[in-house]
N, C-alpha and C positions, 0 to 999 in steps of 0.2 A: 509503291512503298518508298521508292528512292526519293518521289516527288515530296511525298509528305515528310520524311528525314530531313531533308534540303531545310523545306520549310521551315520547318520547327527550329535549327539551327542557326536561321537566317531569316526569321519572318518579316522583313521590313523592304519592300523594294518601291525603288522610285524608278517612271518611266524618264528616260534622257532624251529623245527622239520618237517621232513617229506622232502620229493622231491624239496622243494621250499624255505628250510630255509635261513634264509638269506635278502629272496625277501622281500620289504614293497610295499603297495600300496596305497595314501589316495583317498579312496572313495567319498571326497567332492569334488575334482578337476580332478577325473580323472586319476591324475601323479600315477606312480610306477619304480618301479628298486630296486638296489641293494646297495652293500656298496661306489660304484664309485661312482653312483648319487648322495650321500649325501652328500661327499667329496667336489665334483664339485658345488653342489648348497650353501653347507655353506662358504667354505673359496674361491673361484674362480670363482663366479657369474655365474653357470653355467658348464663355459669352463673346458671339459673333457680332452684336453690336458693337463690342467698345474694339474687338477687332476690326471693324469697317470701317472706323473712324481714326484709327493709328492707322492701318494703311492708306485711307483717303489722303491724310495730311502727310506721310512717308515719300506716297507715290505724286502728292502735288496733284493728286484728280480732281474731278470739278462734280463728280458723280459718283452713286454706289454702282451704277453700268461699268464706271471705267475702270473701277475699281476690282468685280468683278472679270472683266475682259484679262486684267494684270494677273490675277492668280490663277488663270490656265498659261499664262506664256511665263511661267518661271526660268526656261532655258529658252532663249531664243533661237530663231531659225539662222544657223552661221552664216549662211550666204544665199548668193541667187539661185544656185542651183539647188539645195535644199526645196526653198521655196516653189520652183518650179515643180518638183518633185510631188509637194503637196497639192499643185493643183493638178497637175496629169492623176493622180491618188483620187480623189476629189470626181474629177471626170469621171475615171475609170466606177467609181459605187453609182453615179446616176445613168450611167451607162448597163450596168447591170441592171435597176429598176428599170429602164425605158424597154428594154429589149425584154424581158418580162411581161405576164398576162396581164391586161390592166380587167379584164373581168375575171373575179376569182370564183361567178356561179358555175359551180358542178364540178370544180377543183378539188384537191384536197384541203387547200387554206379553207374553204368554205366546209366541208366535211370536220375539220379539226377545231375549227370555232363553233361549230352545231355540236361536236361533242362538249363543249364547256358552257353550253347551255345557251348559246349566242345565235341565234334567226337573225340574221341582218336582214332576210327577204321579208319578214315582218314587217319592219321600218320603211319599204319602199326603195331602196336605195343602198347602195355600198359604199364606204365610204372611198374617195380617188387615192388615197393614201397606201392602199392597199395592193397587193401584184401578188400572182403566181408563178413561179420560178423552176420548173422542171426538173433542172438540173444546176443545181448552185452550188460551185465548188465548196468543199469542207474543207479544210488543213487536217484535223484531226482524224478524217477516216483515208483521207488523199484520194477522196474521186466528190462529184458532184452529187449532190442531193436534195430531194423536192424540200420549196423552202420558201416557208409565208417573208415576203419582204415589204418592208414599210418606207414612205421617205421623212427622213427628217429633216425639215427645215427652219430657217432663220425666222426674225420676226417679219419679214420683209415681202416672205412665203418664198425665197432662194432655196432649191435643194439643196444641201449640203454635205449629207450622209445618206448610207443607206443602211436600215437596220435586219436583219438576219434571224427568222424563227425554223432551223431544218427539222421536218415530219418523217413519220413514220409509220404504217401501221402497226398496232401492238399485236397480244395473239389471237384477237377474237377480230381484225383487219381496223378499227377503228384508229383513223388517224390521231396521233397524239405528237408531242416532242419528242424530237429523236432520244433516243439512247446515248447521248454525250455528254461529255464531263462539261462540256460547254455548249448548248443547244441555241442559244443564241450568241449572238455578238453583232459588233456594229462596225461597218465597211466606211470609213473615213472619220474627218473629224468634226465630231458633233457637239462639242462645246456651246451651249448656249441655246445649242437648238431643241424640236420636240415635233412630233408625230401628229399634225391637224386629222385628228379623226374622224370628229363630228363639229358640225356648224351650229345645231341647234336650230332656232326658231330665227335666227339671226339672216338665215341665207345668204351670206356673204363669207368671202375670206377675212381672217383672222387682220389682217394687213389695214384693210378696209371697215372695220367694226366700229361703229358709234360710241365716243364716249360713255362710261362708264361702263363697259362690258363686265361681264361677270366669265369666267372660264375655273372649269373643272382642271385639274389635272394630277394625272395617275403616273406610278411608276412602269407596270408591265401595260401592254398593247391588250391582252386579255381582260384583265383590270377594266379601264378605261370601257372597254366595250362592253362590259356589262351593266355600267353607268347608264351608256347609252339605250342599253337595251329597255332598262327600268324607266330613267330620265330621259327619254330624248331630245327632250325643250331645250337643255343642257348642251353650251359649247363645252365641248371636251375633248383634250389633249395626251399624249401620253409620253413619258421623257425615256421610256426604256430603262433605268434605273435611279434611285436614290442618288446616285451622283451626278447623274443627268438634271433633278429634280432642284436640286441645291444649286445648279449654273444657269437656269432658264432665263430666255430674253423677251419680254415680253412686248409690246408695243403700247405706247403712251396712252391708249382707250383703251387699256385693262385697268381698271380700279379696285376690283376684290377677285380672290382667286379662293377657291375647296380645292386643299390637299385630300385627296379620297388616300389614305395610308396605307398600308397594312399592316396587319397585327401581328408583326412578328415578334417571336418569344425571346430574340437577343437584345440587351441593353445598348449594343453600338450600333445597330440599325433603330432604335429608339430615337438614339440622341442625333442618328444623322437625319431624321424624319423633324425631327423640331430644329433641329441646323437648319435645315432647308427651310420649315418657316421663317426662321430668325431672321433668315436673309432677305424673304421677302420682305419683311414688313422695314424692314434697314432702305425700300426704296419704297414707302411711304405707302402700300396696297394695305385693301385690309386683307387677313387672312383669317381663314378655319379650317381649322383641321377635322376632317371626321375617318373614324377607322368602321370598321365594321361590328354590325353583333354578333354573327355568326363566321365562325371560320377565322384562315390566315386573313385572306381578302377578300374584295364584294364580289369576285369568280365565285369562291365558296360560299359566300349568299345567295347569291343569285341560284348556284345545283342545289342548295339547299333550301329554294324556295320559298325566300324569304326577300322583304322591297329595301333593295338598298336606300 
């Protein structure tokens, strides 16, 4: 109660430091982003093109990438030792995925994705993206716990983060997401980056893809995988959230990109899902957005047995 008080009082925080600087979030509505967002909502009601295009020419960029890259470093790194800081940071998340299971059959991550309706042993294959984690410390409960982990990388295919799903069984033993106010989170800074899932019919890395690729890409890791499950021909991605989705970098033989959405019932998750297109198509891709028929997202289509 003291937290939501706080909030309510004071719902507008900006991070200063750390993995996220840059980012703001206000807690009484919902909305978050970066230095674009607040471009776009004070001087252009919104509309992130004509904010793309004041910042281009503000910032002297030569690109909507570089432009982009400018509104996650709204405070910069003050010196060298900062900097070093972020990469020991950096080390320390791909150092937890390497030392982690890299086959998750007969895990929990594997048990926890079959409860949300997901057979990856169907497809033949798992995708390398994925780890089991035993024991992965939580902050919130202050001891370690079993925990599906992803890696997020650059367009380049460079780890750079490592993303965090902690399980649990519920009361009938079925693994599910933990019991926390925060059950996921994401272990460095992932600005830009995104979760190579699935390759598709493509068999190749993302990095390596023949002009004019086509890529899926989803907010949640669950999302995305039931894309998979339906689509498999389908290269597809996953950003771990809506603001993930809106900074994606993609590699110059991407040409069209499917936002698979979700249908959430808030207007400022709405407007940050068509934010995110806006930006795409500001670096010349085509875009479509598709949401679901059934349910929040295609998870909920998919249990509910219906073809995303």
């Amino acid at each position: 109660m003291r937290q939501r008080r706080r909030r309510a009082r004071q719902s507008l925080a900006i991070r200063c430091s750390g993995p996220c600087a840059g980012q703001w979030r206000d807690y009484a509505t919902g909305e978050y982003g970066d230095a674009l967002d607040l471009v776009a909502a004070v001087r252009f009601g919104g509309d992130l093109g004509q904010a793309m295009d004041w910042a281009r020419s503000w910032l002297r960029a030569d690109s909507p990438a570089q432009v982009c890259a400018a509104a996650t470093r709204v405070i910069e790194w003050p010196d060298k030792s900062e900097r070093e800081r972020q990469v020991r940071f950096r080390a320390s998340a791909i150092r937890l995925f390497e030392r982690a299971s890299p086959d998750i059959r007969g895990t929990p991550v594997e048990s926890y994705l079959a409860a949300r309706g997901i057979d990856l042993r169907a497809l033949g294959r798992v995708p390398a993206a994925l780890r089991f984690c035993g024991d992965c410390w939580c902050g919130e409960v202050r001891r370690g716990l079993p925990a599906m982990l992803a890696a997020i990388t650059d367009p380049g295919g460079g780890h750079i983060a490592t993303h965090r799903t902690w399980l649990c069984r519920d009361g009938s033993g079925v693994w599910r997401k933990a019991r926390l106010q925060a059950p996921k989170k994401t272990y460095g800074r992932c600005a830009g980056g995104f979760v190579p899932l699935w390759r598709g019919t493509a068999h190749c890395p993302l990095r390596d893809a023949a002009p004019g690729e086509t890529v899926v890409i989803a907010e949640g890791i669950e999302t995305a995988l039931s894309i998979v499950v339906a689509v498999p021909e389908l290269r597809v991605l996953a950003t771990g959230s809506l603001a993930g989705l809106k900074l994606i970098e993609l590699p110059p033989a991407v040409t069209r990109v499917i936002i698979a959405g979700d249908r959430d019932d808030g207007e400022p998750q709405q407007r940050q899902l068509l934010a995110a297109r806006d930006r795409l198509l500001t670096r010349g891709l085509a875009v479509d957005v598709v949401l679901p028929d059934v349910g929040k997202d295609f998870n909920d289509m998919l249990l509910a047995g219906a073809q995303p």
